[in-house]
C-alpha positions as CSV (number, residue, x, y, z in Angstrom):
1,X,-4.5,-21.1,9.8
2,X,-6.0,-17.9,11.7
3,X,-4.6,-14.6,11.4
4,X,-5.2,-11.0,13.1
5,X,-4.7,-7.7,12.1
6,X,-3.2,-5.2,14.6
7,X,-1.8,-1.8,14.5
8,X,2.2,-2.0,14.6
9,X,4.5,-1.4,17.2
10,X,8.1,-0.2,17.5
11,X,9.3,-3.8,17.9
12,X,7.6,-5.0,14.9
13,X,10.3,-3.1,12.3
14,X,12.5,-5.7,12.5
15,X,10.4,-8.5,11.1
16,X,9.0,-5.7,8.5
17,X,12.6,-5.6,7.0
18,X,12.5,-9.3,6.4
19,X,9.0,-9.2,4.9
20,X,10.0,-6.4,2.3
21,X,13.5,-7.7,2.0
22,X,11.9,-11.0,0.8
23,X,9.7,-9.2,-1.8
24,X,12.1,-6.2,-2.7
25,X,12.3,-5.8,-6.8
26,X,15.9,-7.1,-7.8
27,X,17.2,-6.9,-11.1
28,X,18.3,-10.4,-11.1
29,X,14.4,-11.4,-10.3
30,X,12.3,-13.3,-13.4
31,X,9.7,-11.7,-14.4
32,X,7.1,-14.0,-12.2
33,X,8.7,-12.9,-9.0
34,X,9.3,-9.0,-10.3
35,X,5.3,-9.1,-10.4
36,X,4.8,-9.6,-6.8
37,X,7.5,-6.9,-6.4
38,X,8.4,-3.1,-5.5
39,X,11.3,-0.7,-5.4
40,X,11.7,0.6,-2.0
41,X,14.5,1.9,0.2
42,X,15.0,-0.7,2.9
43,X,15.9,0.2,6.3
44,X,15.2,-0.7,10.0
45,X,15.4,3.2,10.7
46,X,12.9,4.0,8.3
47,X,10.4,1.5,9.5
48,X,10.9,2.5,12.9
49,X,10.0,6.0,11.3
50,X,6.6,4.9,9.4
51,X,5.8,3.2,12.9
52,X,6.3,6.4,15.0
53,X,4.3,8.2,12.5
54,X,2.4,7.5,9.9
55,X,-0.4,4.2,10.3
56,X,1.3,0.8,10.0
57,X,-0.9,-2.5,9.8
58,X,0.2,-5.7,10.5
59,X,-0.9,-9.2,9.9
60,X,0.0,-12.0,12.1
61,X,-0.7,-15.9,13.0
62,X,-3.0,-15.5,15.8
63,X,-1.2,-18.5,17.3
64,X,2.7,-18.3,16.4
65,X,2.2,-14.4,16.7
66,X,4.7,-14.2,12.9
67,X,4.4,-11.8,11.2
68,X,3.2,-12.6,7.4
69,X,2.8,-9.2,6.0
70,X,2.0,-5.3,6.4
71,X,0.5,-2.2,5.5
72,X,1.8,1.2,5.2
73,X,-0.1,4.6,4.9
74,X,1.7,8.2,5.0
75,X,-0.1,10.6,6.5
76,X,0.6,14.8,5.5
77,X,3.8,15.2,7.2
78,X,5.6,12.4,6.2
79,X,4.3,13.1,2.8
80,X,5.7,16.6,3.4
81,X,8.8,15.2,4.0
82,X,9.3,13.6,1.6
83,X,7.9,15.5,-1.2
84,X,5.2,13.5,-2.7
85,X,2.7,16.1,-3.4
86,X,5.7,18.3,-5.2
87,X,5.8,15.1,-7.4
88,X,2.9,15.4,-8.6
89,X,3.5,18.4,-10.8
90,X,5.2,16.1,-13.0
91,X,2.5,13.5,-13.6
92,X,1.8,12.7,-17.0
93,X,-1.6,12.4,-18.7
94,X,-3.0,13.7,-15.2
95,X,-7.1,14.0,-15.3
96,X,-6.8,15.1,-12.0
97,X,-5.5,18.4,-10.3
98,X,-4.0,16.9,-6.7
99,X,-2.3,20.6,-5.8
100,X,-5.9,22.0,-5.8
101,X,-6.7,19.3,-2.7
102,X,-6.0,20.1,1.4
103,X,-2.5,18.5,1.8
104,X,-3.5,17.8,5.5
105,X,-6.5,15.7,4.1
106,X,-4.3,13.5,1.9
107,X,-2.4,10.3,3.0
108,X,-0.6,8.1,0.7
109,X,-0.7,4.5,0.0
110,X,2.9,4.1,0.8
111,X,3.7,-0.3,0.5
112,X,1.9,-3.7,1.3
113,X,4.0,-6.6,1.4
114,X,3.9,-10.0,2.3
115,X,5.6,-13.7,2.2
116,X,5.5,-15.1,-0.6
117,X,3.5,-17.9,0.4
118,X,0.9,-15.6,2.0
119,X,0.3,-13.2,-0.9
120,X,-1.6,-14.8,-3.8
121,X,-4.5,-15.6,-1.2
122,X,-7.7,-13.2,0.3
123,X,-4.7,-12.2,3.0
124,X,-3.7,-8.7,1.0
125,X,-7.3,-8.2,0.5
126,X,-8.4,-8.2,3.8
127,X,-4.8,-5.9,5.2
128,X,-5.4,-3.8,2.7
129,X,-9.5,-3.2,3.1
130,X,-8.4,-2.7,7.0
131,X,-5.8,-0.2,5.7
132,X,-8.7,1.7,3.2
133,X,-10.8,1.6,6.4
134,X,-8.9,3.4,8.9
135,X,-7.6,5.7,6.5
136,X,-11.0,7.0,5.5
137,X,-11.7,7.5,9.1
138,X,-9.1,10.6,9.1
139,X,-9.0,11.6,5.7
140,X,-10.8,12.3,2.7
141,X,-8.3,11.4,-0.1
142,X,-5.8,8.7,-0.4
143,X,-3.5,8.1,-3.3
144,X,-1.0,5.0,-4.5
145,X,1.5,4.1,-7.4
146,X,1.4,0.8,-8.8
147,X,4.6,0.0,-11.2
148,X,3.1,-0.7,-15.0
149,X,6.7,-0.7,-16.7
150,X,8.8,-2.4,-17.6
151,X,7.1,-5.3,-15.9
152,X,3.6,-4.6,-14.2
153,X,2.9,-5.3,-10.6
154,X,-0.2,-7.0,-10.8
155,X,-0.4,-7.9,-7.3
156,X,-2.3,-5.0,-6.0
157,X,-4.9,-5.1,-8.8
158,X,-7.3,-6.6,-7.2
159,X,-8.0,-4.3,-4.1
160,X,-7.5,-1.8,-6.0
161,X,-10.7,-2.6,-9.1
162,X,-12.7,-3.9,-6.3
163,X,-12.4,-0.6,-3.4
164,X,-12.8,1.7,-6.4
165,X,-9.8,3.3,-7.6
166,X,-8.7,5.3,-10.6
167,X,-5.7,5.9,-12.2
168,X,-5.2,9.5,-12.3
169,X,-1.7,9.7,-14.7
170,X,1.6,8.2,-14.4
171,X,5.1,9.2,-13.5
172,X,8.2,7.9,-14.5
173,X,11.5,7.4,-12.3
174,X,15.3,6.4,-13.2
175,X,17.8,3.5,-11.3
176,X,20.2,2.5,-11.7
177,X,19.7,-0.9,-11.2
178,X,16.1,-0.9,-13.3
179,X,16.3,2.1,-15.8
180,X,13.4,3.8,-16.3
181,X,10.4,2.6,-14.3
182,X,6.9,4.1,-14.9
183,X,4.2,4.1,-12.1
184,X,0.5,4.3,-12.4
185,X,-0.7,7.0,-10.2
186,X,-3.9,5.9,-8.1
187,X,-6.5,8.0,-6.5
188,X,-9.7,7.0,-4.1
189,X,-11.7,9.6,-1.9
190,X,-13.9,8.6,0.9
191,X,-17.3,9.4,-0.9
192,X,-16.6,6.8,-3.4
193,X,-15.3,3.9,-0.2
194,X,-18.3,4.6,1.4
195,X,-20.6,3.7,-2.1
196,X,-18.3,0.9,-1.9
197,X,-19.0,-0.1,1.4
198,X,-23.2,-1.0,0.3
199,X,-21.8,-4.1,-1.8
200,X,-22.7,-7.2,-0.7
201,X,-19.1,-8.4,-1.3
202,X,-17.6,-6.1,0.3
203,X,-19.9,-6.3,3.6
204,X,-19.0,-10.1,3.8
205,X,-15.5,-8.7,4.0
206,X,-16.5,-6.8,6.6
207,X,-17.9,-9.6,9.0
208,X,-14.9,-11.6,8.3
209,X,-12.8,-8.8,9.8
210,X,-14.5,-8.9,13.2
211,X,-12.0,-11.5,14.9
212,X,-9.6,-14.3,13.2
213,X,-9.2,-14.7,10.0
């Protein structure tokens, strides 16, 4: 089945919901499914928002034209916003200083999501790699959180050993539905992608990327 990767647009938020509606964390989930999930705020509005302004990625059956998953990245205003780097002064264990970097050269890894039936294969591999790609055209540091408590996502483990990121702390946040959750803070600066870039792996990736998947 071929797929393509395109940059979103506004009528794409709709089928975004369902995507991370399917995959949403949910206390009632086992603990297979709670690894292939996040804990997000789900709205139409604020995908309509990301779409408007920060860089949204999506992936699609090149013939159907269905969505099957997507990528988001925050850029320094939305980040602003909503007051990620202000979190970061309460990152435990932290080996690195992120209030010492240029806040308008910083985008975070916000969410990638995907069917279930589409996101045990190379498909988050080759969103996310498209993601890193673009990102790194712009800026020169990029960071993520990956939950490692109670239940670890492990889906995101993969792109993240293999593009060359480091875990730089954790933080921890309370619901109400989940007590306390702890996320791994991630970090990755363009130097290091473009070292990445020179592997032979990852420059197959990169021919595969030139049309259908």
């Amino acid at each position: 089945m071929g797929m393509r990767i395109r940059d979103a647009v506004p009528g794409d938020a709709a089928p975004l919901v369902e995507i991370a509606s399917s995959v949403r964390l949910r206390a009632s989930m086992d603990a297979e499914q709670q690894k292939q999930g996040f804990l997000i705020d789900i709205s139409l509005e604020q995908y309509r928002y990301f779409i408007a302004n920060d860089h949204v990625l999506v992936m699609e059956e090149s013939k159907s034209r269905r969505l099957v998953g997507f990528l988001v990245i925050l850029g320094p205003r939305t980040m602003a916003a909503t007051g990620i780097l202000e979190k970061a002064e309460h990152i435990g264990g932290a080996t690195l200083n992120i209030q010492e970097l240029d806040p308008e050269a910083c985008a975070y890894w916000e969410q990638i999501a995907f069917l279930p039936r589409y996101a045990k294969g190379l498909y988050p591999v080759y969103l996310g790699f498209t993601g890193l790609r673009q990102a790194f055209l712009k800026y020169e540091h990029l960071f993520g959180a990956v939950v490692s408590r109670p239940i670890p996502n492990l889906a995101p483990r993969r792109l993240l050993d293999a593009m060359g990121w480091r875990s730089v702390g954790w933080i921890d946040q309370d619901y109400p539905a989940h007590g306390r959750v702890r996320y791994d803070v991630y970090y990755l600066n363009r130097s290091e992608f473009e070292k990445r870039l020179q592997k032979p792996a990852v420059k197959h990736l990169e021919e595969r990327l030139g049309g259908d998947i």
